[in-house]
C-alpha positions in Angstrom: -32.9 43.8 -17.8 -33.4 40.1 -19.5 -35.2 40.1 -23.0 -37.3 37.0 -22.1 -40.4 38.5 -20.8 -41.7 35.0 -19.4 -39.1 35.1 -16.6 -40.6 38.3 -15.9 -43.8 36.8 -13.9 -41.9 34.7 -11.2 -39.3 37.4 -10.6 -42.3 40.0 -9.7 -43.9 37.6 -7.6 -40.8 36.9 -5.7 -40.6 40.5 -5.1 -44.1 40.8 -3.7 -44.1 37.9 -1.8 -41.0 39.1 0.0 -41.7 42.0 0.6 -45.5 41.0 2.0 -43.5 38.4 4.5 -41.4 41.4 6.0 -43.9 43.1 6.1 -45.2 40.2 8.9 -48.2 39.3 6.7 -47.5 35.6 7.0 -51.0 34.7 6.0 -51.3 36.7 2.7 -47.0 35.9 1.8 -48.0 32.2 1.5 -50.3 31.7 -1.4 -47.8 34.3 -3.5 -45.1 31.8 -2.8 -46.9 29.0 -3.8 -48.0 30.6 -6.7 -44.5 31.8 -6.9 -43.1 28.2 -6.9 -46.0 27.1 -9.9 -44.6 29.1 -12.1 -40.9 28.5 -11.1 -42.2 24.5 -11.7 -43.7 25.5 -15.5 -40.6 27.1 -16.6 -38.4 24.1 -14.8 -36.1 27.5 -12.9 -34.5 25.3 -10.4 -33.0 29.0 -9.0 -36.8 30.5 -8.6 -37.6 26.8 -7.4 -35.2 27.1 -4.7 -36.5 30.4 -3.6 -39.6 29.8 -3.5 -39.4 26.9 -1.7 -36.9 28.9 1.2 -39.9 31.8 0.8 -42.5 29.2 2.1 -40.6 26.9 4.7 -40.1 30.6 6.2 -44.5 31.3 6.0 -44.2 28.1 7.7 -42.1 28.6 10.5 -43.4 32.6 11.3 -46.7 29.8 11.3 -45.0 27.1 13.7 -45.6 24.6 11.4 -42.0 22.9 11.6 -43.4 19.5 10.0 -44.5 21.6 6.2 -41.1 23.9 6.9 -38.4 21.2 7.2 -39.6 19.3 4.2 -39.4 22.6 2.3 -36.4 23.8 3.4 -34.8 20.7 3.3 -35.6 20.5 -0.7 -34.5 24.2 -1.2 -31.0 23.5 0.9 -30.7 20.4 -2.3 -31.3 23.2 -4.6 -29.5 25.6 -3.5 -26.6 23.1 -3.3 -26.3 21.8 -6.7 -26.6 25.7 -8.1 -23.5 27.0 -5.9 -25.4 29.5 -3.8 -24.0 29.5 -0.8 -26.0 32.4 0.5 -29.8 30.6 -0.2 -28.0 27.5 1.1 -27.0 28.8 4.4 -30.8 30.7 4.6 -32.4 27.2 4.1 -30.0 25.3 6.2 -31.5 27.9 9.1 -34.7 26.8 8.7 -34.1 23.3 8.5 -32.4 23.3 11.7 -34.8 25.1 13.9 -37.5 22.7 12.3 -35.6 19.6 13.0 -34.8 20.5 16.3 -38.1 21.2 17.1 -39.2 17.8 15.9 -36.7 16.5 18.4 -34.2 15.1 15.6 -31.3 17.3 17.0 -28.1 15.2 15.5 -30.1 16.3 12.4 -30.8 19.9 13.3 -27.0 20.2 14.6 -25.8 18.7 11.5 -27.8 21.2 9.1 -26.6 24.4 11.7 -22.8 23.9 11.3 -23.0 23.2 7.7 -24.8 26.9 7.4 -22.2 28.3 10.5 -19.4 26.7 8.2 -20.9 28.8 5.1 -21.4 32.4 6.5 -17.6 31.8 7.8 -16.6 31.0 4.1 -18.6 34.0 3.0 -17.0 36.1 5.7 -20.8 37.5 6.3 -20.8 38.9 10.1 -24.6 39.3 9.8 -25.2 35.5 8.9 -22.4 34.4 11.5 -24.7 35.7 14.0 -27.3 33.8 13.0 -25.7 30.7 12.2 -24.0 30.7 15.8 -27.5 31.6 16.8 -29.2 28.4 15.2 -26.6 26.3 16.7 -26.9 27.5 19.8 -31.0 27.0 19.7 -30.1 23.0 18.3 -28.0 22.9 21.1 -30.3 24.0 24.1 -33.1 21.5 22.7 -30.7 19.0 21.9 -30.0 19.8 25.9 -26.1 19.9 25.5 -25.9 22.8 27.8 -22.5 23.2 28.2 -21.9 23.4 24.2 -24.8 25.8 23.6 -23.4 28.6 26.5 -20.1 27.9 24.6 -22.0 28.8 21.0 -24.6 31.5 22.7 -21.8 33.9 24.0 -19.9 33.4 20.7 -22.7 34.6 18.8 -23.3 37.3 21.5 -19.6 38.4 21.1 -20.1 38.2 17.2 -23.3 40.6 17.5 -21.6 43.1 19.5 -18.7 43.3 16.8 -20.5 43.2 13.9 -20.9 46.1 11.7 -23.7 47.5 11.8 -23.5 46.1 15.1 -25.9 43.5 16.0 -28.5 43.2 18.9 -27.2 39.9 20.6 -31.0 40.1 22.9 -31.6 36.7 21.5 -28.6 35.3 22.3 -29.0 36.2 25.7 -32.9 34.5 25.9 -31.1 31.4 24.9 -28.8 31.4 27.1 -31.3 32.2 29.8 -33.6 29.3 28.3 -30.8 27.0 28.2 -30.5 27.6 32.1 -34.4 26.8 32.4 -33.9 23.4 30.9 -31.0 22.7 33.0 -32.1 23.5 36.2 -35.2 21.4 35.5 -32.6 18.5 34.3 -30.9 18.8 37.9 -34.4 19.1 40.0 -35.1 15.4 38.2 -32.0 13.9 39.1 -31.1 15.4 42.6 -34.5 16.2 43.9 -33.7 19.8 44.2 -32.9 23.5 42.3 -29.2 24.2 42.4 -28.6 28.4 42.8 -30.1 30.6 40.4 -27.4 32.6 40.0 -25.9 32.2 36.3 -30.1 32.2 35.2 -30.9 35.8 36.7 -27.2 36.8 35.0 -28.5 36.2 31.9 -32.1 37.7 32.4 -30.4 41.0 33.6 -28.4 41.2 30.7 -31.9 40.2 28.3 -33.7 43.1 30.2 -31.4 45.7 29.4 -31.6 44.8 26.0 -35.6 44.2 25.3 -36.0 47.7 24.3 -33.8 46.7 20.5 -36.5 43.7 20.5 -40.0 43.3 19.8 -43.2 42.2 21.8 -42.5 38.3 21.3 -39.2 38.9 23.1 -40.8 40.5 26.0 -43.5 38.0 26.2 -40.4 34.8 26.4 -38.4 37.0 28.9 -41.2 38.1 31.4 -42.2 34.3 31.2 -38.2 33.5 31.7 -38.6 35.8 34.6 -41.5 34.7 36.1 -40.0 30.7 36.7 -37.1 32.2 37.9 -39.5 34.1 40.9 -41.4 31.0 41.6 -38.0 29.0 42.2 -37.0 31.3 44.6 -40.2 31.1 46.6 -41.5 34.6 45.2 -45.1 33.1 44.4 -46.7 36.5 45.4 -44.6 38.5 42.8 -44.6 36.2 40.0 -49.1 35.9 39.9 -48.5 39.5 38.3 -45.9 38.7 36.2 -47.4 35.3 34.6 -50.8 37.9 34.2 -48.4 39.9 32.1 -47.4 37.5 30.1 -50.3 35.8 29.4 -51.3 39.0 28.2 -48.1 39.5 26.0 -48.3 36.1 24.2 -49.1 36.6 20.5 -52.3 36.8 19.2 -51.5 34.3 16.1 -53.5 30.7 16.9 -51.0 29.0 17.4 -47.0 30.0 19.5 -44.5 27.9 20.8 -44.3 30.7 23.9 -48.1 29.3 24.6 -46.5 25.7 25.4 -43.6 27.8 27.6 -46.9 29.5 29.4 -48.2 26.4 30.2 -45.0 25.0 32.1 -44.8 28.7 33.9 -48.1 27.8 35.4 -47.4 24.4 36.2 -44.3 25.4 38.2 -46.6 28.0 40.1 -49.5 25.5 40.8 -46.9 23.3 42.2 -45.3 25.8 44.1 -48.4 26.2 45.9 -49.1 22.7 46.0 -52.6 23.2 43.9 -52.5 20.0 42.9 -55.5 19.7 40.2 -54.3 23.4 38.5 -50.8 21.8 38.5 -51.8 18.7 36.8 -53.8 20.6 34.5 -51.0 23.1 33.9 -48.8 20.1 32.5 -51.2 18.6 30.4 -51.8 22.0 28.7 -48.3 21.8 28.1 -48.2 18.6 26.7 -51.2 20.4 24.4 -49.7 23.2 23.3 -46.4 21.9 22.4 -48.2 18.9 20.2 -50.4 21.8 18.5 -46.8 23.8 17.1 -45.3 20.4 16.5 -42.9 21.2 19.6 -41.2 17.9 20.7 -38.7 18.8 23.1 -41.6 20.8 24.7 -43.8 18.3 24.9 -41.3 15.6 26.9 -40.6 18.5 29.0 -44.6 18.7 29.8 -44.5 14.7 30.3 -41.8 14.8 32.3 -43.3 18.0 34.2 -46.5 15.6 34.7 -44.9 12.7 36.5 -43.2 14.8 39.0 -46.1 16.6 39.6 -48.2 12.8 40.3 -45.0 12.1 42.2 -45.1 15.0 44.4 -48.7 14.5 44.8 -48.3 11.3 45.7 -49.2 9.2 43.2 -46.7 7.0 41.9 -48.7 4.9 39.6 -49.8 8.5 37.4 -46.4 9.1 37.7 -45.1 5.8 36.2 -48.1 6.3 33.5 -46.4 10.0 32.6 -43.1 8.3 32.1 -44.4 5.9 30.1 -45.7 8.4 27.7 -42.5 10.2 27.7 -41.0 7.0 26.8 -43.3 6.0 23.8 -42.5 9.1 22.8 -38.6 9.3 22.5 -39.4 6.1 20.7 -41.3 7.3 18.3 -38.9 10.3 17.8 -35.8 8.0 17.2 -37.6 5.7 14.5 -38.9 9.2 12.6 -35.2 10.6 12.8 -34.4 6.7 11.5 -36.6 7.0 8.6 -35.6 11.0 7.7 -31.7 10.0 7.8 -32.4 7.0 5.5 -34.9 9.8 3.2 -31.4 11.4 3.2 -29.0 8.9 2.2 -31.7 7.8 -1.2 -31.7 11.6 -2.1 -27.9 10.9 -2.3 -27.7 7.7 -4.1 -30.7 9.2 -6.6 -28.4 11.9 -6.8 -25.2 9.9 -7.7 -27.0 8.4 -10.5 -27.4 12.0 -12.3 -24.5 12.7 -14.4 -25.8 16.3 -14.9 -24.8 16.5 -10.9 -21.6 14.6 -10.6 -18.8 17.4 -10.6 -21.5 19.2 -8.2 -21.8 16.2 -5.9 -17.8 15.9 -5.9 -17.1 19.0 -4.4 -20.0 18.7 -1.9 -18.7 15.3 -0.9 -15.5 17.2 -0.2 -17.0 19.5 1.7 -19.2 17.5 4.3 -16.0 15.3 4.5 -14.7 18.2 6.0 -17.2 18.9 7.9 -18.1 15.1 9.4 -15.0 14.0 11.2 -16.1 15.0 14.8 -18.5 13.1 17.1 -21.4 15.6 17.6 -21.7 14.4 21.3 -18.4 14.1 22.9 -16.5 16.4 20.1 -13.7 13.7 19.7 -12.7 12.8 16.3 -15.2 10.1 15.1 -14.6 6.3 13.4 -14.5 7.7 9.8 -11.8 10.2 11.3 -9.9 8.0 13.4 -9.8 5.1 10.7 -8.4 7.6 8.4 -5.7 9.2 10.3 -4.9 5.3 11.6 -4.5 4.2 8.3 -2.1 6.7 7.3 -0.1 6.1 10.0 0.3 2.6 9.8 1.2 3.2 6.1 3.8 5.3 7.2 5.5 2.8 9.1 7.4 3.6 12.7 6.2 2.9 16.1 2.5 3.2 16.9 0.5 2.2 19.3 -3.3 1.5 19.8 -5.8 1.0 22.5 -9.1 0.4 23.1 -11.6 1.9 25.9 -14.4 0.3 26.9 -16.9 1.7 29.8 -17.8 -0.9 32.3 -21.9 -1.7 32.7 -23.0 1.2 30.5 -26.5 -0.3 30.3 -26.6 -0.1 33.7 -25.7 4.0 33.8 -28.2 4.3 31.4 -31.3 2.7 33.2 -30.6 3.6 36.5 -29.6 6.7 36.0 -30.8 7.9 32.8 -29.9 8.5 28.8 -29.0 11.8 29.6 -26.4 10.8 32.8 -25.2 8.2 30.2 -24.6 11.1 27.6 -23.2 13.0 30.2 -21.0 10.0 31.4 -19.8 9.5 27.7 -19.2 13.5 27.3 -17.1 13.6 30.9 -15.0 10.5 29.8 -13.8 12.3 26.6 -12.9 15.8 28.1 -10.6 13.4 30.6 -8.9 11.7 27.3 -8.4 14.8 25.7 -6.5 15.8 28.7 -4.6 12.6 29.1 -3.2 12.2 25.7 -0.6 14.2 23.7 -0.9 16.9 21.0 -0.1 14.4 18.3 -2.0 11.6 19.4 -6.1 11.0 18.5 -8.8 10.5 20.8 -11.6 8.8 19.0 -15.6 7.5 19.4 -15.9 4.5 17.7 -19.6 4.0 18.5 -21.9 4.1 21.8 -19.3 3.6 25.0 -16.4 2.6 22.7 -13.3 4.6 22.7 -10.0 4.6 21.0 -6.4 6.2 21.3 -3.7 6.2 18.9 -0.8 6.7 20.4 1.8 8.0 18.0 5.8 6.7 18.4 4.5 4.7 21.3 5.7 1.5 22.4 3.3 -0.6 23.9 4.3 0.1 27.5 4.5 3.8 27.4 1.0 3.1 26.0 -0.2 1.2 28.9 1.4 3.8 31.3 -0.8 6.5 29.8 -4.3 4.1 29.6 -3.1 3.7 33.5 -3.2 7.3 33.6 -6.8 7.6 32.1 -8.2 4.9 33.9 -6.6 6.3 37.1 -8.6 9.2 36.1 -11.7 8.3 35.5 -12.1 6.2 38.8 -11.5 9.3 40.5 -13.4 11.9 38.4 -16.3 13.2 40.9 -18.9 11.0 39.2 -21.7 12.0 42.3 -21.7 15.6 40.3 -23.3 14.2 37.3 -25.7 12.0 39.5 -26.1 10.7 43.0 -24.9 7.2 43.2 -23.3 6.9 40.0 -20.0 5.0 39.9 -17.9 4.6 36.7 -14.7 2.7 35.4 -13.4 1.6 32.3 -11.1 -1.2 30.7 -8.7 -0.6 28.5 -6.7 -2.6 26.1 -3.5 -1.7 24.5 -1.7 -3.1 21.6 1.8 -2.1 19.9 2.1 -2.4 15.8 3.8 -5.3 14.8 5.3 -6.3 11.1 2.6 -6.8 9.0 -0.7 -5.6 11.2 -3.0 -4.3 9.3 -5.5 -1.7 11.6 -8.2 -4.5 12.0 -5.2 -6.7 13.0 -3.9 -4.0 15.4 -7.3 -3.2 16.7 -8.7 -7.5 17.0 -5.3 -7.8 19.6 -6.0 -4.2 21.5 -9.9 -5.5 21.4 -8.7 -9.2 23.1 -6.4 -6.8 25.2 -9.2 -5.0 26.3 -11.8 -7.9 27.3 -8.7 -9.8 29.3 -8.4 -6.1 31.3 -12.3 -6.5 31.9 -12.4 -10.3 33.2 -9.1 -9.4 35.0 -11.5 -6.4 36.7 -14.8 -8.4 37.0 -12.7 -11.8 38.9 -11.7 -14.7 37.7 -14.1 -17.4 36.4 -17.0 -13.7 35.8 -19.2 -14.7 32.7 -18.5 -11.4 30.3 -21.8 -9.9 29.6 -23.1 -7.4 27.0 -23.6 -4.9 29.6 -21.2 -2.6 28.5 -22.0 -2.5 25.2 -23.1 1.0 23.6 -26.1 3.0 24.7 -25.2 6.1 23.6 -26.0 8.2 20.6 -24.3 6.8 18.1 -22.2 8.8 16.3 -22.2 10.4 12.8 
């Protein structure tokens, strides 16, 4: 036991408040962790300050109050950081990522969950794995990169069923099912239509059989799950009873982001029956709902929601008003996710100019160089990646070859079709590089539609023979399955390193390579536009 009895106050509080939180008293553990955090502030205990900061951002999100928690947690991840504990850094990092994601900053929120899935892998902690794979595969459904989050969802269900003491993977399963929701609704935009329900009611009979290891607020998100799978099959009849259910099973706290989830169940069944004013209304209680939790993703889903609804009713000018909303909102989502990133990069330089933190900030600059070579979108290694391995090559001498990938009328993908085909465009175009190239070589993302190979003891015409390849490729990928109508190509530029090239030499000749490809593709005498400049999300 310590000697100093002044330490003795925060250390009881921490216990109390702790104990009050699991006890699911969110409303009495608050003002114990903020007095918890006072006296961690008096006695400047950056340890207890860390704590109690993780303590509250948790009050806040049992209180769906992402907004207070990612500030908080964000602070305690700092803290935790500089002090070398892995284990309140990974707890914080959780927190932080389900409250970015929710505020619809998901490179953020992705960012923040595999730094704490990189931790509890270091730490060997099965318990934590679970939850960091979890996390990720939460980021990853509201970041709505499906494919990736089923990929993450059944690793942490695989994870729970092999940890010991083994693990409930229940919520893995909702995930997955609510990861289905969000696509289907996706398709239905795009192609007019529900594709089969199958792989959705697969992962609600696997949730069902494992509701009785969970609690009330699971039952309440799966009977809601299973209710909008009934109305998409036509099954209105059965599913009045089950939304009744629900409604009746949604927690009795003011304020739950399963209210917002509610609100789109009865939307889709208003529509269903084509009640047009209950519909409408349905959607804009979404739009509420998710705005009173802070719920951004749920809230464009409710706009979105909206205009199909006017559409379907027939009113294409409410319609265009509802996508204009959604609009001003992505907006305003991209400059706040602007403004937290550059909040970020001060904390570092502040933190650079401490020389209490140097050796700390070293080895952390290490370890998110380790953890920041791979585009979060495509998966491909990213500039800073590619420009390092690049470099070393050409320091190494021998033959290497480079070329650069362009995608043709980008901008035009992206507003006929959509930001999310054009994601989905960008996504598609690196799984066909990675098959296309050889173990050795690098597939890179520069930035937005920009590509890059480098093509190891590769003259420049075996390099050309495998762009041919790609391109080859890519015009005959089934483009129609990612959206009606679509059409994509590419042009590709190739270059060979020469005495003396330096990679921005290499990369100016594969650049002037690659625009003569695209006026050879566009015709003779074309004016080159900026249409195929990037649209996507630019990379970290």
């Amino acid at each position: 036991m310590r000697s100093d009895p002044v330490l003795d106050p925060p250390s009881a509080l921490s216990q109390q408040a702790r104990a009050v939180l699991a006890a699911g008293d969110v409303a009495a553990a608050q003002p114990l962790g903020e007095e918890w955090l006072l006296l961690a502030l008096e006695q400047a205990d950056e340890a207890q300050q860390a704590q109690a900061l993780l303590h509250l951002a948790r009050c806040d999100r049992a209180l769906h109050r992402p907004g207070e928690a990612r500030g908080r947690s964000e602070l305690a991840a700092r803290l935790f950081r500089q002090q070398g504990d892995a284990s309140g850094e990974a707890g914080a990092l959780s927190v932080l990522a389900h409250s970015a994601s929710l505020a619809g900053h998901h490179e953020e929120a992705i960012e923040a969950a595999l730094l704490g899935l990189r931790l509890a892998q270091l730490r060997g902690d099965g318990a934590a794995l679970v939850l960091a794979l979890e996390d990720l595969g939460a980021c990853h459904v509201w970041a709505r990169n499906f494919d990736k989050a089923a990929e993450v969802l059944r690793q942490a269900a695989d994870a729970a069923n092999a940890s010991k003491p083994r693990r409930s993977p229940l919520t893995a399963c909702l995930w997955l099912a609510m990861g289905s929701l969000l696509a289907y609704a996706g398709e239905r935009e795009q192609r007019g239509q529900l594709p089969p329900l199958g792989p959705l009611e697969g992962h609600l009979i696997n949730a069902r059989h494992l509701l009785a290891e969970g609690d009330a607020e699971a039952q309440c998100w799966w009977t809601l799950m299973q209710t909008m799978a009934q109305i998409w099959k036509g099954a209105s009849a059965f599913a009045q009873p089950e939304l009744q259910l629900a409604l009746a099973q949604l927690p009795a706290q003011e304020r739950h982001w399963l209210a917002s989830l509610a609100g789109w169940v009865q939307a889709e069944l208003a529509w269903a029956r084509r009640l047009w004013p209950q519909a409408r209304r349905a959607a804009a209680q979404l739009v509420t709902e998710a705005d009173l939790v802070q719920h951004e993703p749920l809230a464009q889903l409710g706009e979105l929601i909206a205009s199909q609804i006017e559409e379907q009713q027939g009113q294409p000018q409410r319609a265009l008003q509802r996508l204009r909303a959604l609009r001003e909102r992505e907006a305003r989502v991209r400059i706040a996710s602007l403004a937290s990133r550059e909040s970020t990069v001060q904390w570092q330089l502040d933190a650079r100019r401490s020389e209490r933190d140097r050796v700390q900030l070293a080895s952390e600059a290490q370890r998110l160089e380790k953890l920041s070579m791979e585009d979060p979108l495509t998966e491909l290694a990213n500039r800073r990646s590619f420009e390092d391995h690049a470099r070393a090559q050409l320091a190494a001498g021998g033959v290497v070859s480079l070329a650069l990938i362009d995608v043709d009328h980008f901008k035009q993908v992206n507003d006929q079709h959509s930001h999310l085909v054009g994601d989905q465009v960008l996504s598609q175009i690196a799984r066909l590089m990675r098959q296309h190239v050889r173990e050795h070589d690098v597939a890179a993302r520069l930035a937005g539609d920009e590509f890059v190979l480098l093509l190891r003891g590769a003259t420049e015409e075996v390099a050309q023979q495998a762009c041919r390849r790609l391109d080859e490729a890519v015009r005959r990928h089934d483009w129609n399955a990612v959206s009606d109508g679509l059409r994509v190509s590419i042009s590709i530029g190739a270059a060979q390193r020469q005495e003396g090239d330096t990679l921005e030499t290499l990369m100016a000749r594969s650049d002037a390579a690659m625009y003569a490809a695209k006026r050879e593709r566009q015709g003779a005498g074309v004016r080159l536009t900026d249409e195929s400049e990037g649209e996507g999300d630019a990379p970290d």
